[in-house]
N, C-alpha and C positions, 0 to 999 in steps of 0.2 A: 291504350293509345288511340289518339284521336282518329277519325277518318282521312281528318286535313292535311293532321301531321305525315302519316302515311304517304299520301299522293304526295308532299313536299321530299320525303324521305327515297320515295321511288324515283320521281322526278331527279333530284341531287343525284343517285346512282347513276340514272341513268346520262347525265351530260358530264359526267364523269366519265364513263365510260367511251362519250363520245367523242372528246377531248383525249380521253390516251390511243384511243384506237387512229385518230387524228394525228394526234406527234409519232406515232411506229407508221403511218405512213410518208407523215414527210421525213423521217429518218430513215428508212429504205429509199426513198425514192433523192436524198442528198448522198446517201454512201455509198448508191450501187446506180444509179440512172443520169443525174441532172446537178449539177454543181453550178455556184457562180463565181467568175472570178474577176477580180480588175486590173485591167490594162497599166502598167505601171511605166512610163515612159513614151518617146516619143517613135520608138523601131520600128511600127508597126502601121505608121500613117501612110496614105493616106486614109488606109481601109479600114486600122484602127485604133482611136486616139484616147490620151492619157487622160487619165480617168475614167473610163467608158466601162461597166459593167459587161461583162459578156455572161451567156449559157454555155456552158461546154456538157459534152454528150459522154458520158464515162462507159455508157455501154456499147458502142459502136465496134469499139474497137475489141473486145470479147468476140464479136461474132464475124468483124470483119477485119483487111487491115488497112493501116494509115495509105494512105493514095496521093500521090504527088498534086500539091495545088490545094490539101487539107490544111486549114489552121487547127495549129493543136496548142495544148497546154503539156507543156514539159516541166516534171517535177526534178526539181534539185534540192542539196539539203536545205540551202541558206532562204532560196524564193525559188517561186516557179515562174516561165517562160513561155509568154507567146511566140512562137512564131509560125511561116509556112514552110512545109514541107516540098522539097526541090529534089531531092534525090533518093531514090528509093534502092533496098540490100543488094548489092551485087552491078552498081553500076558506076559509069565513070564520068564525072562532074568537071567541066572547064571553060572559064570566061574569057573570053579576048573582048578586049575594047566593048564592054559591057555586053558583050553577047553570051546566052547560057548555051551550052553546047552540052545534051546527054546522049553518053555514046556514040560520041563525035557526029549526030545531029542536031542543028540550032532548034530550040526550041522556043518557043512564042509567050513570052512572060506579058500578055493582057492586064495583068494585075495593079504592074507599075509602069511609070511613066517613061519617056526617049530621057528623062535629064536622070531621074535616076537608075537607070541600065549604065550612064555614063558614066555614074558615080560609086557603079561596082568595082572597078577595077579588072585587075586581070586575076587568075587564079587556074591551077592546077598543070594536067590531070590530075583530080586523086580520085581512087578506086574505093567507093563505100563499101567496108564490111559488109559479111552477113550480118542479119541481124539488126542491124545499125540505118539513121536513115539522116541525109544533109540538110538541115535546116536554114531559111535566112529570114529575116526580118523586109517588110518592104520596105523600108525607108535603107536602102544598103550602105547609105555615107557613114548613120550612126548604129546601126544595129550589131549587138555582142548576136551574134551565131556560130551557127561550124566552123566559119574562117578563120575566127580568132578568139575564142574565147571555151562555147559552149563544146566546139569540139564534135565527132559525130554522137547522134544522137540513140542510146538503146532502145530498141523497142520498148523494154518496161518503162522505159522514163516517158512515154506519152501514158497521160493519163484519161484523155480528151480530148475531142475536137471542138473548137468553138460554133458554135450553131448560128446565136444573133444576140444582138444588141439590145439590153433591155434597159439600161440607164445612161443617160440622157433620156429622157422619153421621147423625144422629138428626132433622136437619132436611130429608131426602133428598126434591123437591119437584118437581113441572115448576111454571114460573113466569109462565103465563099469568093 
């Protein structure tokens, strides 16, 4: 065998090599660190709209837990669910006249706007399980959440939190 052929031979091995060692890192780093997912509808505007690419962070939540005011990614069997997190295991969730009240103190929802606090309605008390945690969508007129559809949410079924905004490009965002 030739000299040339060789060094072509060695060379092929080796961006072989660098190329599998390449996809077993971005497949650890898709099934155990950084997933993307897309916003499917409109529940989650203004902070985050349909179509919009997000990051969600899958190992946050291994070492830490979900925290009131976390956008997360909740798995169901049919689609999975943006929303944020409002009420965390062991407390008690209730709105009057758009106001959130946890554990019968109001608390200061920054996120969304005086028209949509208006267009929560009323609701509760109800007392979150352990374990379990109340989620709503920001746009509250149309969003399926805990109120009426999703139901409380289990800790297993968060599977991530949304980080930022990586498509639209021009919309590039962290989504706290």
């Amino acid at each position: 065998m030739s000299l040339v052929s060789q060094t072509k031979k060695k060379e092929w091995l080796e961006w072989t090599k660098a190329i599998i060692i390449a996809l077993l890192i971005a497949f650890f780093i898709r099934t155990f660190l950084f997933a993307t997912s897309i916003v499917e509808g409109e529940s989650m505007e203004p902070t985050l709209e349909d179509g919009e690419r997000v990051v969600f962070n899958k190992l946050v939540y291994f070492i830490d837990q979900p925290e009131r005011g976390d956008i997360v990614i909740i798995e169901r069997p049919v689609q999975n669910y943006v929303k944020r997190i409002i009420g965390l295991p062991g407390e008690t969730i209730e709105v009057n006249d758009g106001n959130l009240y946890i554990n019968n103190e109001k608390y200061d929802q920054t996120f969304i706007s005086d028209e949509t606090k208006r267009n929560t309605g009323s609701l509760g008390p109800i007392e979150i399980p352990e374990g379990s945690y109340f989620v709503m969508g920001d746009n509250r007129a149309i969003s399926l959440d805990s109120r009426n559809g999703l139901g409380f949410v289990e800790e297993d079924n968060i599977i991530g939190r949304s980080e930022f905004v990586i498509f639209p490009f021009d919309q590039w965002a962290r989504t706290k």
